[in-house]
DODRENVEX-270247 format. One record per atom (N, C-alpha, C, CB): x, y, z; atom name; residue number from 1. Coordinates in steps of 0.02 Angstrom, whole numbers. Glycine has a CB too. Example, Ala and Ser with C-alpha at 12.3 -4.5 7.8 and 13.67 -1.06 7.14 Angstrom:
2
+--------+--------+--------+------+-----+
:      X :      Y :      Z : atom :  nr :
+--------+--------+--------+------+-----+
:    660 :   -284 :    390 :    N :   1 :
:    615 :   -225 :    390 :   CA :   1 :
:    660 :   -165 :    390 :    C :   1 :
:    565 :   -224 :    452 :   CB :   1 :
:    642 :   -112 :    354 :    N :   2 :
:    684 :    -53 :    357 :   CA :   2 :
:    645 :      2 :    394 :    C :   2 :
:    704 :    -30 :    286 :   CB :   2 :
+--------+--------+--------+------+-----+
//
This chain:
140
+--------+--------+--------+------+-----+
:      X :      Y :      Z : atom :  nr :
+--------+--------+--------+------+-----+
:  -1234 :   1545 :   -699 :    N :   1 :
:  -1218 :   1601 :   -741 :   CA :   1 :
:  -1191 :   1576 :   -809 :    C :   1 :
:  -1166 :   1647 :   -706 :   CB :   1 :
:  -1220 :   1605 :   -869 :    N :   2 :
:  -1200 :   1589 :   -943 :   CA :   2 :
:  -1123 :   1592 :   -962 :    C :   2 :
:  -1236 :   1641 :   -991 :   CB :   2 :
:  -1079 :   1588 :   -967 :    N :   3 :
:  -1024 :   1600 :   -996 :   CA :   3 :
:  -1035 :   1619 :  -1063 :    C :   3 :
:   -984 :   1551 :   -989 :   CB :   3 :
:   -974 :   1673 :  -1070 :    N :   4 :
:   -987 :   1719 :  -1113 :   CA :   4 :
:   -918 :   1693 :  -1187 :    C :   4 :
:   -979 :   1806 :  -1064 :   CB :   4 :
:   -933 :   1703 :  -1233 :    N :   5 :
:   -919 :   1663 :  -1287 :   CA :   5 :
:   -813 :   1636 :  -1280 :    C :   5 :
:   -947 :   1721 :  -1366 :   CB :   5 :
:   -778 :   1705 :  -1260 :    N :   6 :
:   -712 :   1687 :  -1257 :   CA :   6 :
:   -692 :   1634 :  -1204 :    C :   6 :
:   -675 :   1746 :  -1247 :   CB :   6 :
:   -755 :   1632 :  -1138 :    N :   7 :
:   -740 :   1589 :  -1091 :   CA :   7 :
:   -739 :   1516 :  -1116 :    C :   7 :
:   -785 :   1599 :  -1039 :   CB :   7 :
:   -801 :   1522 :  -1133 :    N :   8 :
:   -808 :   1448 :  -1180 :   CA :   8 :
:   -753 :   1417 :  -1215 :    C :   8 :
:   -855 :   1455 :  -1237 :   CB :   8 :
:   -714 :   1461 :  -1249 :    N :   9 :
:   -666 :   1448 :  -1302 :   CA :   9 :
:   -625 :   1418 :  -1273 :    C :   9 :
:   -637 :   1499 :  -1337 :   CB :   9 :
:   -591 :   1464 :  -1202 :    N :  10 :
:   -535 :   1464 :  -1168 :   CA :  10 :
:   -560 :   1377 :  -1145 :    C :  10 :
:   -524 :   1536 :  -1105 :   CB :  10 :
:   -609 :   1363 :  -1113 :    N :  11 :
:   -599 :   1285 :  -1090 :   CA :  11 :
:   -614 :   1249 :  -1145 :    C :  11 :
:   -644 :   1259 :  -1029 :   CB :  11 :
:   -622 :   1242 :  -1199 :    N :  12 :
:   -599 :   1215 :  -1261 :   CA :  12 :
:   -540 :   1192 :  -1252 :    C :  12 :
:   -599 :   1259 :  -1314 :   CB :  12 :
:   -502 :   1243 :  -1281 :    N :  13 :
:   -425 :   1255 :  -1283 :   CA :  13 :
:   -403 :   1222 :  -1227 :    C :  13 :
:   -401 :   1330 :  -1281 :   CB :  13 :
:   -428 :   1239 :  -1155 :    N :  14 :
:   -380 :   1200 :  -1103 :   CA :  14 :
:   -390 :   1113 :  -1102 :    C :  14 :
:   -400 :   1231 :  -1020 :   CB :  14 :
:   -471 :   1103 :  -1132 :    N :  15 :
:   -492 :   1010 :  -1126 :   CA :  15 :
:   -439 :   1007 :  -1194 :    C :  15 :
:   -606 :    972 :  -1144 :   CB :  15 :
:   -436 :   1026 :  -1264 :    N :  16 :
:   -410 :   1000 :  -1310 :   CA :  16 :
:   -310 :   1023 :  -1280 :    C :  16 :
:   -453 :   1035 :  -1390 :   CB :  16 :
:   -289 :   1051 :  -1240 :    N :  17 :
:   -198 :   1035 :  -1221 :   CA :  17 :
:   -209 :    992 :  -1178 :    C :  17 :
:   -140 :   1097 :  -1187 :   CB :  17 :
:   -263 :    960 :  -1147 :    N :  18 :
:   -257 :    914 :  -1082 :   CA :  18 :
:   -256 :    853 :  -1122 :    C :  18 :
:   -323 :    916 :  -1020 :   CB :  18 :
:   -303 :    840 :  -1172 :    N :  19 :
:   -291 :    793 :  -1213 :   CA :  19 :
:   -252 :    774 :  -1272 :    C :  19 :
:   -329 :    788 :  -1224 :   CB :  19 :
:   -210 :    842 :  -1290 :    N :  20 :
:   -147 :    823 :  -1334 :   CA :  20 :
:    -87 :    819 :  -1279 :    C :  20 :
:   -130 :    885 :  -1399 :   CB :  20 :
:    -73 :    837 :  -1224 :    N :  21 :
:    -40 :    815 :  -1177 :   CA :  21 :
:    -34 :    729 :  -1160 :    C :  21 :
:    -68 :    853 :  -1127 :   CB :  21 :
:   -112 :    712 :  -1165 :    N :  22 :
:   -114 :    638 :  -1157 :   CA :  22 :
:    -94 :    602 :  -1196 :    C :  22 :
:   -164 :    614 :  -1148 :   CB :  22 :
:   -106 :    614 :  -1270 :    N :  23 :
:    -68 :    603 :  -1311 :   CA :  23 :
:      8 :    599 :  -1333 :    C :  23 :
:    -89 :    626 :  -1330 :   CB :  23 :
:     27 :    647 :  -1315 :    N :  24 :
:    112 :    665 :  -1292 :   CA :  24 :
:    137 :    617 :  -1242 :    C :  24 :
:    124 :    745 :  -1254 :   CB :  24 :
:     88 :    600 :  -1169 :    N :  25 :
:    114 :    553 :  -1152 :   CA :  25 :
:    114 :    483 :  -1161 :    C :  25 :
:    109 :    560 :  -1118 :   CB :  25 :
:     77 :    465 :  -1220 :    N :  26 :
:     79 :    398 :  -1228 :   CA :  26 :
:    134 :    387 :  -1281 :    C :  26 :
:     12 :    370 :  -1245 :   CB :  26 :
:    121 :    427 :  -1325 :    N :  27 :
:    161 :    430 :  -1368 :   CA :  27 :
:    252 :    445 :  -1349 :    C :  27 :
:    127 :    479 :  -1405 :   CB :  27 :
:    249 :    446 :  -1289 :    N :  28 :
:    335 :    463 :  -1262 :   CA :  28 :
:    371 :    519 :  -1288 :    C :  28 :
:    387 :    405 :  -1281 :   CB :  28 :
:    329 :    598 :  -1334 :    N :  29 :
:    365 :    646 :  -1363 :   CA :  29 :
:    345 :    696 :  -1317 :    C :  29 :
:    353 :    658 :  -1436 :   CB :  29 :
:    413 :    769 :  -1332 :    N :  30 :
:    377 :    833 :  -1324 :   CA :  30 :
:    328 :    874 :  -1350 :    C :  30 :
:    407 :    864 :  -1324 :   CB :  30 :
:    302 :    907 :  -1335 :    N :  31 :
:    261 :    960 :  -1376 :   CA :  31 :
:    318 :    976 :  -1432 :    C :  31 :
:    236 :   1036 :  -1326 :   CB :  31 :
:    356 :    987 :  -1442 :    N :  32 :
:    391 :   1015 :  -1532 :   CA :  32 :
:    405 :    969 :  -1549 :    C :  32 :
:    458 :   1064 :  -1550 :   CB :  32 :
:    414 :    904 :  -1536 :    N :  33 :
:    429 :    840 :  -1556 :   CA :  33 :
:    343 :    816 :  -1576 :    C :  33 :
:    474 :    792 :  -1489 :   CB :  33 :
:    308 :    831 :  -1560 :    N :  34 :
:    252 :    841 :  -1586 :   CA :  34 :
:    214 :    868 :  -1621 :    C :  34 :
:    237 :    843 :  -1569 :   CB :  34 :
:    247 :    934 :  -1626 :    N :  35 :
:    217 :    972 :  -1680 :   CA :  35 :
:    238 :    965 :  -1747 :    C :  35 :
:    223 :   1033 :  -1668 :   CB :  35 :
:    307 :    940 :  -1751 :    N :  36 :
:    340 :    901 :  -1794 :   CA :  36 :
:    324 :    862 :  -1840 :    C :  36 :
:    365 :    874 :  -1772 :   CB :  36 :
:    303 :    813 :  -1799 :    N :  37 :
:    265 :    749 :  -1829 :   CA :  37 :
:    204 :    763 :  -1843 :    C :  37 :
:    261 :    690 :  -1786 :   CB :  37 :
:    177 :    790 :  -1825 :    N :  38 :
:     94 :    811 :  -1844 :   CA :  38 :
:     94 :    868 :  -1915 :    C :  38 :
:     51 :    863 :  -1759 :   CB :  38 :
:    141 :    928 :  -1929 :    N :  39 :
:    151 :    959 :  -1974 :   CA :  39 :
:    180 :    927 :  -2049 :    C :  39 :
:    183 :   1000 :  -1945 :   CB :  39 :
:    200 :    855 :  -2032 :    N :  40 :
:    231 :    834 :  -2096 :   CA :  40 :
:    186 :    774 :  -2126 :    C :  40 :
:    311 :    810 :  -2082 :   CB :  40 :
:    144 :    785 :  -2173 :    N :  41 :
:    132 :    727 :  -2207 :   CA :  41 :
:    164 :    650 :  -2223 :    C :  41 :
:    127 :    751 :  -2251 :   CB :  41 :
:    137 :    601 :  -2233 :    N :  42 :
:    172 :    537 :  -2222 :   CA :  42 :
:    224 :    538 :  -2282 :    C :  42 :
:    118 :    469 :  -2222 :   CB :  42 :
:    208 :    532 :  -2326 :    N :  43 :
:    219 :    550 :  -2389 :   CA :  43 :
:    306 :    609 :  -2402 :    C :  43 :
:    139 :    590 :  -2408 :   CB :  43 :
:    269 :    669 :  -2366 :    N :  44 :
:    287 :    722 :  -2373 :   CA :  44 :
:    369 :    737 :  -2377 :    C :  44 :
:    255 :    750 :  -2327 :   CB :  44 :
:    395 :    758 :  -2415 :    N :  45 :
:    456 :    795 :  -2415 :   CA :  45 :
:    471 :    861 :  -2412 :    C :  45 :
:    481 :    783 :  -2456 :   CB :  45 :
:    502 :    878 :  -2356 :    N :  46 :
:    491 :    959 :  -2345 :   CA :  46 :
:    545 :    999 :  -2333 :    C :  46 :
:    449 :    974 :  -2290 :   CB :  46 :
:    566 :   1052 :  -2354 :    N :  47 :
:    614 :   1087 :  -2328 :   CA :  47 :
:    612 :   1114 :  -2247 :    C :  47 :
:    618 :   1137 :  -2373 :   CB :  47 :
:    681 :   1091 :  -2214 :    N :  48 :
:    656 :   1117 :  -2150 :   CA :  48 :
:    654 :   1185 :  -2147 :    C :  48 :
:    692 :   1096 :  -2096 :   CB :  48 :
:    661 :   1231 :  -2170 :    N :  49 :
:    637 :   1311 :  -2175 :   CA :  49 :
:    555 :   1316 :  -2149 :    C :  49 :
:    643 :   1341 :  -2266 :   CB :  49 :
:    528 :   1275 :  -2203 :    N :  50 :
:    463 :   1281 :  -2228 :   CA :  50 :
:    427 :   1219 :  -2162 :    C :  50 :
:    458 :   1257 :  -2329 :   CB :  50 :
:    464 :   1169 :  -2134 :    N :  51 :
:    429 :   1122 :  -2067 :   CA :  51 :
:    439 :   1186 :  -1999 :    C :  51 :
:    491 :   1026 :  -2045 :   CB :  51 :
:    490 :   1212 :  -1996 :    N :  52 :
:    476 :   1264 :  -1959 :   CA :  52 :
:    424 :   1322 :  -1947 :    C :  52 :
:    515 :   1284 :  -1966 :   CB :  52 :
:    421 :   1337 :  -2013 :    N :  53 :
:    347 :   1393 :  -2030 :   CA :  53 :
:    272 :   1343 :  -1999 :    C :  53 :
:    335 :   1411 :  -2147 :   CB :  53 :
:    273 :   1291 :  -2023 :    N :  54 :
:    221 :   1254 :  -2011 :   CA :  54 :
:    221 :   1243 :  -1950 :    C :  54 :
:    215 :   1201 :  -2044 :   CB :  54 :
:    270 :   1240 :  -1911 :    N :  55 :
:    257 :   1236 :  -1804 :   CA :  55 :
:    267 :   1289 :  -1781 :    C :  55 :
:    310 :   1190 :  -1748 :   CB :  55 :
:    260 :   1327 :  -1836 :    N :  56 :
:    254 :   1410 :  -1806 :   CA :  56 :
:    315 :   1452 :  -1754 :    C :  56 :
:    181 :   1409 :  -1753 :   CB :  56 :
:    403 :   1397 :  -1787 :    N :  57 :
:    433 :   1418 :  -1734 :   CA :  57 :
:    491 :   1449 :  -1814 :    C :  57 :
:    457 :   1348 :  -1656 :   CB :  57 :
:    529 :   1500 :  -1775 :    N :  58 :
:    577 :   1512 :  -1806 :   CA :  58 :
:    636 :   1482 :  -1854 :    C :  58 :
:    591 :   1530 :  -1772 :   CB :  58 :
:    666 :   1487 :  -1900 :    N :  59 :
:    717 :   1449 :  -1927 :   CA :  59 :
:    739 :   1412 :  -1868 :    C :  59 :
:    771 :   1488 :  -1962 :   CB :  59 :
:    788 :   1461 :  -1826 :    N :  60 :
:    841 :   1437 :  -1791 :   CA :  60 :
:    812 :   1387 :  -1734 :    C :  60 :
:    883 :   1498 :  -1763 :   CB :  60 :
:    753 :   1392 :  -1711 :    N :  61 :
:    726 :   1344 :  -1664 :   CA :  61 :
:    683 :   1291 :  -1694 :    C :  61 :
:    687 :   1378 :  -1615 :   CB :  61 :
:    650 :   1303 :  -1745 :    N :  62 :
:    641 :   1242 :  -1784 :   CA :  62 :
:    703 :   1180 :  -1802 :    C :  62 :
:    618 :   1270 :  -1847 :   CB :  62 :
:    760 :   1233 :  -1805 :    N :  63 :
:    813 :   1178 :  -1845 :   CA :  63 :
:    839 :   1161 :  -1777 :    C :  63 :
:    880 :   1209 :  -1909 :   CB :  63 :
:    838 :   1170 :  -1730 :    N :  64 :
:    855 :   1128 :  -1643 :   CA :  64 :
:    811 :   1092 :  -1652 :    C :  64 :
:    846 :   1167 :  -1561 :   CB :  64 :
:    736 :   1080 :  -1663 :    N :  65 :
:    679 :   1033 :  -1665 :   CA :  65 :
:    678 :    979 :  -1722 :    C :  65 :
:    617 :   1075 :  -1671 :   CB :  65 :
:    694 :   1006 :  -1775 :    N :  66 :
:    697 :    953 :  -1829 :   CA :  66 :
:    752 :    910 :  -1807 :    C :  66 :
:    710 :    981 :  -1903 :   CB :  66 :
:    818 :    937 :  -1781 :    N :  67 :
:    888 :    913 :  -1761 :   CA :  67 :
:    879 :    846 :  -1719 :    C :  67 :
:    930 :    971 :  -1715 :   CB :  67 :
:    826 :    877 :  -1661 :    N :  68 :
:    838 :    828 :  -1613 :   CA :  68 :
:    783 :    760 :  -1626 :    C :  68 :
:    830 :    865 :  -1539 :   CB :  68 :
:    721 :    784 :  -1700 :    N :  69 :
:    679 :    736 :  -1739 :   CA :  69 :
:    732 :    677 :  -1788 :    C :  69 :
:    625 :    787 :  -1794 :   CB :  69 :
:    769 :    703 :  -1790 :    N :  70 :
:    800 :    665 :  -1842 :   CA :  70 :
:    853 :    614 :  -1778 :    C :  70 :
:    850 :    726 :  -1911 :   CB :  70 :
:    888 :    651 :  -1729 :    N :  71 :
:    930 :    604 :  -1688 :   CA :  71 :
:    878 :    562 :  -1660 :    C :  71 :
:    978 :    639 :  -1630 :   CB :  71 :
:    826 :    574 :  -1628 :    N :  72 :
:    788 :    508 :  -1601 :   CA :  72 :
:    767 :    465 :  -1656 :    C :  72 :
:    721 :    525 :  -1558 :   CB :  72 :
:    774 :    465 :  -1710 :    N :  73 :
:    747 :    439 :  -1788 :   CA :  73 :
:    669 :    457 :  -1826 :    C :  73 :
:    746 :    354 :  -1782 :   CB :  73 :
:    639 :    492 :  -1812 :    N :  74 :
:    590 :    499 :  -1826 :   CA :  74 :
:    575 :    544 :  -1875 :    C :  74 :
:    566 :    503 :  -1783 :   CB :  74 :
:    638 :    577 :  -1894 :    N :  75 :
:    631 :    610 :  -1968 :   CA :  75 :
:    709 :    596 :  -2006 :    C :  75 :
:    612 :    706 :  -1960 :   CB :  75 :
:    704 :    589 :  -2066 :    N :  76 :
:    754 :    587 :  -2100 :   CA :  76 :
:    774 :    650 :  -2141 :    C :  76 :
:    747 :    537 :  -2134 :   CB :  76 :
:    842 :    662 :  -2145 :    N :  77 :
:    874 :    713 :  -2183 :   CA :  77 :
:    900 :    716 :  -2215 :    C :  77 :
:    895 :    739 :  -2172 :   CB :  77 :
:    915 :    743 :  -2299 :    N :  78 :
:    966 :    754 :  -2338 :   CA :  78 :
:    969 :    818 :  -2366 :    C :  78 :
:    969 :    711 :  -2384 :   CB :  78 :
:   1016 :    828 :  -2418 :    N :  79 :
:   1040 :    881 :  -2453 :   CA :  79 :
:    954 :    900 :  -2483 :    C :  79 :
:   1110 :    857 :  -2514 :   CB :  79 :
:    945 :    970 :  -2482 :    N :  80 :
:    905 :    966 :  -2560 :   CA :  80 :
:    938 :    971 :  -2643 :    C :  80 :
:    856 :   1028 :  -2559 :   CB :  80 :
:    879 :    937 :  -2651 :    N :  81 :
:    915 :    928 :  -2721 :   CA :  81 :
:    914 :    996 :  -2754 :    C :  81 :
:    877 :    870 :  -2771 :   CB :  81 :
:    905 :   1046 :  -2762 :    N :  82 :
:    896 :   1110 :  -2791 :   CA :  82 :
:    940 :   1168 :  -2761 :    C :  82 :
:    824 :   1128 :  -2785 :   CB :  82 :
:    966 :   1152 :  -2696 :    N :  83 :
:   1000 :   1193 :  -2651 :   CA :  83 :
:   1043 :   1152 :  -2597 :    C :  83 :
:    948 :   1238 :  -2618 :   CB :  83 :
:   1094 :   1145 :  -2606 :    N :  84 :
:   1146 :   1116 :  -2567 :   CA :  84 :
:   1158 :   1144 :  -2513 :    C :  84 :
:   1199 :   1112 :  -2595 :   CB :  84 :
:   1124 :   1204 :  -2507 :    N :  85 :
:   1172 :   1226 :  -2422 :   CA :  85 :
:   1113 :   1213 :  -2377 :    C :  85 :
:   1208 :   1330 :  -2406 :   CB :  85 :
:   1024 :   1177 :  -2394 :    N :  86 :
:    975 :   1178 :  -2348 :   CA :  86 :
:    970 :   1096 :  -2348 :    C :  86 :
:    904 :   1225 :  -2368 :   CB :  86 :
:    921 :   1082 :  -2333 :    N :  87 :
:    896 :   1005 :  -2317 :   CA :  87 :
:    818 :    997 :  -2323 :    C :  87 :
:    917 :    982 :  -2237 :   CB :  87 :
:    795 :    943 :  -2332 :    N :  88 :
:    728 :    936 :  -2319 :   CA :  88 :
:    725 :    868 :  -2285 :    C :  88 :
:    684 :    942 :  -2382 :   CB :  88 :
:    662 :    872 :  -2257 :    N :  89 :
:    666 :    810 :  -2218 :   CA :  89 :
:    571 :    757 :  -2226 :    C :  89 :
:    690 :    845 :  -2122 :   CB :  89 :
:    595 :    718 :  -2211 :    N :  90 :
:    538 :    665 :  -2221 :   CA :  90 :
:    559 :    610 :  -2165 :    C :  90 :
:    536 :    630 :  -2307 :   CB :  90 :
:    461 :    600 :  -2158 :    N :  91 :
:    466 :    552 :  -2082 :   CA :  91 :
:    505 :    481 :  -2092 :    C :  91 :
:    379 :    527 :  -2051 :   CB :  91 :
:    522 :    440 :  -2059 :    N :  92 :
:    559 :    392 :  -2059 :   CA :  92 :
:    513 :    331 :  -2048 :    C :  92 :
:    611 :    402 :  -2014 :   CB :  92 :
:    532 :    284 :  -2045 :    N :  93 :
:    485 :    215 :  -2020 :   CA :  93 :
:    472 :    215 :  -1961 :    C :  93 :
:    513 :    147 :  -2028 :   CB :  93 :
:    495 :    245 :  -1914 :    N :  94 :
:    469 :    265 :  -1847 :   CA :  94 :
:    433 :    317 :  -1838 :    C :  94 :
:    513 :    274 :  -1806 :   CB :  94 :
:    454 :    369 :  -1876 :    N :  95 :
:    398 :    425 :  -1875 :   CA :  95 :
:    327 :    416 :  -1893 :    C :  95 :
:    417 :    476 :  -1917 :   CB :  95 :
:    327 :    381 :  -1955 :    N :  96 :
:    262 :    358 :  -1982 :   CA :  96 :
:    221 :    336 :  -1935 :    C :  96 :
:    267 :    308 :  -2029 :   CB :  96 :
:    261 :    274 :  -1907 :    N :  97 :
:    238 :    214 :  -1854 :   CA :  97 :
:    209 :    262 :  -1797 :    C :  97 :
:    310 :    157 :  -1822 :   CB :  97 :
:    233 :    325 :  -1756 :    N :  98 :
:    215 :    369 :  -1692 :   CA :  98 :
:    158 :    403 :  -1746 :    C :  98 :
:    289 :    430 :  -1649 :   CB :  98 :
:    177 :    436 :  -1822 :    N :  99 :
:    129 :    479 :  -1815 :   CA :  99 :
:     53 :    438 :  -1807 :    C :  99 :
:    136 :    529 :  -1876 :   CB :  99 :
:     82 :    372 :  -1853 :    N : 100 :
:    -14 :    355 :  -1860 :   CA : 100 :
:    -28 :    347 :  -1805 :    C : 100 :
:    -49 :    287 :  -1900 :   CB : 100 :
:     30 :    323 :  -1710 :    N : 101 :
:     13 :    314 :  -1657 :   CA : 101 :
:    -51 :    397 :  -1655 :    C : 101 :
:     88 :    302 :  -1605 :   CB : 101 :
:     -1 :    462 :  -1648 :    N : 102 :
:    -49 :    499 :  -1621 :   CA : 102 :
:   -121 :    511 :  -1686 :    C : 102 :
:     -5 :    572 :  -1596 :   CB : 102 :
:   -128 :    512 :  -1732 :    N : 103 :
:   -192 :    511 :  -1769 :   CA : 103 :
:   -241 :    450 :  -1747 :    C : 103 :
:   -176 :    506 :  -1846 :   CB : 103 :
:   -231 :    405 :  -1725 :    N : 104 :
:   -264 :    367 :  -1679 :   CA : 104 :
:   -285 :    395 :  -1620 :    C : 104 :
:   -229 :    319 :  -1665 :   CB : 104 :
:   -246 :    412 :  -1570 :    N : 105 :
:   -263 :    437 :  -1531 :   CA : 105 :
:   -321 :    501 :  -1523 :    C : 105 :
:   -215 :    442 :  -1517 :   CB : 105 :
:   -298 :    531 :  -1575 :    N : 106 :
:   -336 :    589 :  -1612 :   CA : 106 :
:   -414 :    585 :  -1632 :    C : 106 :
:   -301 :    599 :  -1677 :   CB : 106 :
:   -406 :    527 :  -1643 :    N : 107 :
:   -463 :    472 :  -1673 :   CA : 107 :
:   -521 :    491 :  -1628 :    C : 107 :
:   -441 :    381 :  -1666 :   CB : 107 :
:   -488 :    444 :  -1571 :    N : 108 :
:   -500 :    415 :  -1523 :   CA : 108 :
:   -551 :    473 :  -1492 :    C : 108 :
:   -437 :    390 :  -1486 :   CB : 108 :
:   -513 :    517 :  -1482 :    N : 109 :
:   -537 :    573 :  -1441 :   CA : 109 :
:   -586 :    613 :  -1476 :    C : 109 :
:   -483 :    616 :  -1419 :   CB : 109 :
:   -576 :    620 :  -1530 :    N : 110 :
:   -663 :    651 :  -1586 :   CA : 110 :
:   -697 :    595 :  -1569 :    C : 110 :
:   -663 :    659 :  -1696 :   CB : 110 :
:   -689 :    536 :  -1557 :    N : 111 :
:   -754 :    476 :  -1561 :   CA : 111 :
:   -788 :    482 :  -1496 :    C : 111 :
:   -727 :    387 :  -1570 :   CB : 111 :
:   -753 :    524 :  -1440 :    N : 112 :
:   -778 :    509 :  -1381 :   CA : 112 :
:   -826 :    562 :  -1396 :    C : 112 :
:   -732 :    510 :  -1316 :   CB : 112 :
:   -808 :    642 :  -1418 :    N : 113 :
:   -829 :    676 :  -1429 :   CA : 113 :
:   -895 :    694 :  -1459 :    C : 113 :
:   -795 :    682 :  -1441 :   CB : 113 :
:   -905 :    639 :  -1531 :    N : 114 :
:   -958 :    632 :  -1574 :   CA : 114 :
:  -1008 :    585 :  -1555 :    C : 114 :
:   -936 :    617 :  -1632 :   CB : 114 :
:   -992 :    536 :  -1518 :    N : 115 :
:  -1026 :    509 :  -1491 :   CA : 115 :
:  -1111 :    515 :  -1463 :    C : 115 :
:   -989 :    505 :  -1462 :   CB : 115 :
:  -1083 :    596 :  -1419 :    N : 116 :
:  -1132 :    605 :  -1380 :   CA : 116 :
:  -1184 :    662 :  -1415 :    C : 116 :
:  -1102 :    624 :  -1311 :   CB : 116 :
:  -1168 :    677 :  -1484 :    N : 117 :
:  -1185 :    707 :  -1518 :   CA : 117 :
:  -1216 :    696 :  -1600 :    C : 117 :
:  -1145 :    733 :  -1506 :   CB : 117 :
:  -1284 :    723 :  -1606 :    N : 118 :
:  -1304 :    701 :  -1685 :   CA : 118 :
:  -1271 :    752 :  -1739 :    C : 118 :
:  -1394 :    705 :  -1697 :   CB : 118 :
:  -1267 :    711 :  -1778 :    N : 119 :
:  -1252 :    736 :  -1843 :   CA : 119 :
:  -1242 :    818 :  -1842 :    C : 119 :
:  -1312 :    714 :  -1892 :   CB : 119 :
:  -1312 :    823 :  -1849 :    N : 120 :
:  -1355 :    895 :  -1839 :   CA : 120 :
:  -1294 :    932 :  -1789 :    C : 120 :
:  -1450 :    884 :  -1789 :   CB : 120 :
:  -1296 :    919 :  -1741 :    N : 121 :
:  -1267 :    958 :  -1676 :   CA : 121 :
:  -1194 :    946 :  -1702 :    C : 121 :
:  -1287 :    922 :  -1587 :   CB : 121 :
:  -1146 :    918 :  -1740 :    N : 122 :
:  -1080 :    896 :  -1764 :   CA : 122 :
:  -1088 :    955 :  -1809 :    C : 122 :
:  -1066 :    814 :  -1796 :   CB : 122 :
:  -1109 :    959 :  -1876 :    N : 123 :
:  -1108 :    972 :  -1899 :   CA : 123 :
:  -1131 :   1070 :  -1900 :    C : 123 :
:  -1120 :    919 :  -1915 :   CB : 123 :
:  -1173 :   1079 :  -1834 :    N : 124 :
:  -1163 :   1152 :  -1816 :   CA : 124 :
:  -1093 :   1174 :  -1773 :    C : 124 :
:  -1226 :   1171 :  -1772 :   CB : 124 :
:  -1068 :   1133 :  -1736 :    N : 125 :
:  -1003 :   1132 :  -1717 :   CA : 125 :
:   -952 :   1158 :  -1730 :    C : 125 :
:   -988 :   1097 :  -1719 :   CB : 125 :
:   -933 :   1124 :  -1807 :    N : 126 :
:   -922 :   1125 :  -1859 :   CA : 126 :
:   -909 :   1204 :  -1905 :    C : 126 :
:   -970 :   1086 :  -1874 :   CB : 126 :
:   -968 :   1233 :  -1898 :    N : 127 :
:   -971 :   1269 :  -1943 :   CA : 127 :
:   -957 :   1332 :  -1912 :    C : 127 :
:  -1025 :   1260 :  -1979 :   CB : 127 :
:   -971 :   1327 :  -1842 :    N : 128 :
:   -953 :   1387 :  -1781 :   CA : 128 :
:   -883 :   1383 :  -1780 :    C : 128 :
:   -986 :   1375 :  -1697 :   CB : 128 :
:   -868 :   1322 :  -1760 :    N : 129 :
:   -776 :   1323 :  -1758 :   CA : 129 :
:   -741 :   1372 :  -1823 :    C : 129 :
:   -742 :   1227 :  -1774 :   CB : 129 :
:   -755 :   1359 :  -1893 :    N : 130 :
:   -762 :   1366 :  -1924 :   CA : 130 :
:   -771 :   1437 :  -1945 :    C : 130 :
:   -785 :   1330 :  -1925 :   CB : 130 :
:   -805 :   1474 :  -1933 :    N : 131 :
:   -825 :   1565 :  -1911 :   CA : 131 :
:   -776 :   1575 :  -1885 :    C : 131 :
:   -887 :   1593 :  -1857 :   CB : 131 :
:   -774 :   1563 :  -1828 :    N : 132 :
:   -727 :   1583 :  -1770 :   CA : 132 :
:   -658 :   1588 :  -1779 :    C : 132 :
:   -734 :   1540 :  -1718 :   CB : 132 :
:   -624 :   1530 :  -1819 :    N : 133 :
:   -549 :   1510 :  -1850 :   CA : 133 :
:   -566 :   1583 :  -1883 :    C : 133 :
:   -532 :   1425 :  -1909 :   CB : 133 :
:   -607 :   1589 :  -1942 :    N : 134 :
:   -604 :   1644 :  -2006 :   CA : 134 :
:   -596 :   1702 :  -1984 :    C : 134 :
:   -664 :   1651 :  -2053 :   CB : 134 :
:   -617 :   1734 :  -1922 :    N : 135 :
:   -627 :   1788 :  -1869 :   CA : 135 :
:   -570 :   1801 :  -1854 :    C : 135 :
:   -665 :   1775 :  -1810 :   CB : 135 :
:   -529 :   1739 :  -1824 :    N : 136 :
:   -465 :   1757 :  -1792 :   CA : 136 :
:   -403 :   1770 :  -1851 :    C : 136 :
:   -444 :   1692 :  -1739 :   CB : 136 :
:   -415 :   1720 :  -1924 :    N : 137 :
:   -375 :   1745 :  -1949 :   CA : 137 :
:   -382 :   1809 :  -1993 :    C : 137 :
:   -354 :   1703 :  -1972 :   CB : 137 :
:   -438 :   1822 :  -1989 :    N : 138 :
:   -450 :   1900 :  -2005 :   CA : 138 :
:   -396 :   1946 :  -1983 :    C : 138 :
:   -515 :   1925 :  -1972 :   CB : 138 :
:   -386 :   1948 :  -1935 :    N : 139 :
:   -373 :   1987 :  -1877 :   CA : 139 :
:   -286 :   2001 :  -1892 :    C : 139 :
:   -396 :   1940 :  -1798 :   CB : 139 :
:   -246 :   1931 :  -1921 :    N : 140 :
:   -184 :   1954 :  -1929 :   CA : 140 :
:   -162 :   1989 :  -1972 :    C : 140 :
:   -152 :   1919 :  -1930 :   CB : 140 :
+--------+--------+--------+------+-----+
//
């Protein structure tokens, strides 16, 4: 029997958390300790207001997440310079070091992916994923 387009999606979604799970476990983090590190550019300096918006969690539970990013060392914190009563934060030499761990990993797992697939077939993939994202954010 065909599966019908949301089914499809749904085991998407469940192979791609089985494999950011795997990731999580090599990498020794939680899921928000992960979303963390994945939302902040290497580079990047960010207000944690605005790293919260980006893991899609609230001020007040973002700033428990950034809190407990910064005590294991993997993000650093200071004053902002424009506003003294917030902070922004940027990854640390360990953060860097885990994030490029999971973008490797990340790697890893599109290569297994593309592999078995031409160009052609990548690149329609691609462009469906692609629809589909635009569809859903239609919708909010």
């Amino acid at each position: 029997m065909d599966k019908n387009l949301i089914d499809l999606i749904i085991d998407l979604k469940r192979n791609c958390l089985a494999d950011e799970q795997q990731i999580r476990t090599i990498c020794n983090i939680s899921l928000a300790e992960y979303k963390g590190i994945t939302e902040i550019d290497i580079e990047e300096q960010i207000p944690c207001n605005v790293l919260a918006k980006k893991m899609g969690l609230s001020s007040s539970r973002g700033s428990r997440v950034i809190d407990n990013l910064v005590r294991k060392g993997y993000l650093l914190r200071k004053t902002h310079p424009r506003d003294r009563r917030s902070f922004i934060v940027s990854l640390s030499s360990k953060g860097i070091k885990i994030k490029k761990r999971i973008e490797k990993e990340r790697s890893n797992c599109e290569s297994k992916i593309k592999k078995s697939l031409t160009d052609q077939e990548i690149e329609s993939i691609k462009e469906g994923l692609e629809l589909i994202t635009k569809i859903f954010n239609q919708k909010k």
